[in-house]
Steps between C-alpha positions, in 0.01 A plus 500: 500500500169261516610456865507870572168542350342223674637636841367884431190368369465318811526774693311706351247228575498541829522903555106528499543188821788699649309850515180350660758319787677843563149660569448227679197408355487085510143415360463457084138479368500121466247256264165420756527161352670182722768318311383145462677220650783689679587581853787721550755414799788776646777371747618799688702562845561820743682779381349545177121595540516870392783480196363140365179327673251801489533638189515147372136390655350857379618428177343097492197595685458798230583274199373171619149635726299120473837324569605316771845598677645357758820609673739312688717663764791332568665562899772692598798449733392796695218400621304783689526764157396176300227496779403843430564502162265232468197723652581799245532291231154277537360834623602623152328127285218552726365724275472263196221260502669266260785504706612206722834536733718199605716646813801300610678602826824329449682522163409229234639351170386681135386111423272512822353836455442380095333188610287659729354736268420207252364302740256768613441655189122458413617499052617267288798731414719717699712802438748494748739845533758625748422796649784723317285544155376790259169451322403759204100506478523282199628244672176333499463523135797296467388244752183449338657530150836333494372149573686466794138397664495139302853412630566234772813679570687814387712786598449835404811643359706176581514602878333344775437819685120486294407137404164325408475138662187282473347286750525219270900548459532452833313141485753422210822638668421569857521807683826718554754302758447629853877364571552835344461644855619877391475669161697384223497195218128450503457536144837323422380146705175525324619552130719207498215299700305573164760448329513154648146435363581653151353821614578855485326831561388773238646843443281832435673877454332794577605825568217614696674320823863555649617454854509820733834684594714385775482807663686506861675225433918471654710243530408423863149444421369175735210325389255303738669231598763759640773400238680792287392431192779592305731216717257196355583273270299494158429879556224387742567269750753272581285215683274482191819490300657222669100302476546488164888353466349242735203421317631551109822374317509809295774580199541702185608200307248211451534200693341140536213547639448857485205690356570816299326803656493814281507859614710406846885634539539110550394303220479108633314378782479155675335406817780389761481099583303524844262743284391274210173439655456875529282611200237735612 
């Protein structure tokens, strides 16, 4: 019963958010003030710019009006729409003077695109999101609230679909693997990298935050490399898959060696032989 309560309650939440995006109406009435210390990055590729990207940006730039944001598209197999789609699309950020675009014209790994938007990011602290996410109004509130601000690292509702990362984590750990040349095991080959240093990244709920519905998707959907996505390994990609068998000794059951990373489907990671000098 608790369960069944939380769920209603939830969605009762978010009728008030689901009215205002039937109307169509994107902007909120957001706090004048900038948020300290923050700069707030979205990866994003073609296809989704009306369902996920736009409303997304209306809803940061509404929320978040002192903030920087900076959006990285990634490339696209089919080159002349990405083309295209690239002109709408910074047509669209154009508009926002906190707004910075990084275009790519050939498809990229998630740990690129990441890296890229810390490396540019002018803050201490960055929020980075995938394009496929709600925000309620009071997201902010909870931002500013929760503590999530004073982390080095932390997920927001133990996904890395919204995750704060700090410039100084990055000196300590290094940035996200670029081997990773698709999408898929970022977060899992940089946990047990902190894990290797005794580290591991915070946690904060909130309900004001969910990911967006798949809407449109099939079973044939292809994503920019060209690849079906449901044929790839690791429910992602099957290149990025095999990167990390190469790179990691990974089992469920400790061995010598091994580090103990908590929160993965996998529970004990070592760095292969020819990758022991492989830290950051």
């Amino acid at each position: 019963m608790p369960a069944l309560v939380k769920r209603i309650s939830s969605k009762l939440a978010w009728l008030p958010d689901d009215f205002m995006r039937m109307l169509k109406v994107h902007h909120t009435p957001g706090d004048t003030g900038k948020v300290e210390g923050i700069t707030i990055g979205v990866a994003t590729f073609m296809d989704r710019f009306d369902h996920y990207f736009r409303p997304l940006i209306l809803r940061l730039a509404s929320l978040f009006p002192g903030n920087e944001i900076i959006v990285a598209i990634n490339g696209h197999y089919r080159v002349s729409e990405h083309l295209k789609y690239l002109d709408q699309a910074e047509e669209f950020c154009s508009r926002f003077s906190h707004l910075k675009v990084i275009p790519y014209k050939e498809p990229a790994g998630l740990s690129s695109l990441w890296n890229r938007i810390i490396k540019e990011s002018t803050e201490e602290r960055i929020l980075i999101m995938n394009d496929d996410v709600r925000l309620r109004p009071d997201f902010r509130k909870f931002l500013t609230g929760s503590g999530i601000l004073n982390s080095q690292i932390a997920t927001i509702n133990g996904s890395w679909s919204y995750f704060i990362i700090s410039k100084e984590m990055t000196e300590v750990a290094g940035f996200f693997d670029e081997g990773l040349t698709e999408i898929g095991g970022e977060d899992d080959d940089y946990i047990a990298r902190m894990a290797m240093l005794g580290l591991s990244p915070e946690n904060y709920n909130t309900g004001t935050l969910k990911k967006a519905s798949l809407k449109g998707r099939h079973a044939g959907e292809v994503n920019s490399y060209g690849r079906v996505i449901a044929l790839q390994e690791g429910g992602y990609s099957t290149l990025n898959t095999k990167y990390l068998e190469n790179k990691w000794e990974i089992s469920d059951e400790y061995f010598p060696g091994a580090v103990e990373v908590k929160g993965r489907k996998h529970r004990y990671w070592k760095l292969r032989s020819e990758n022991q000098s492989y830290i950051k």
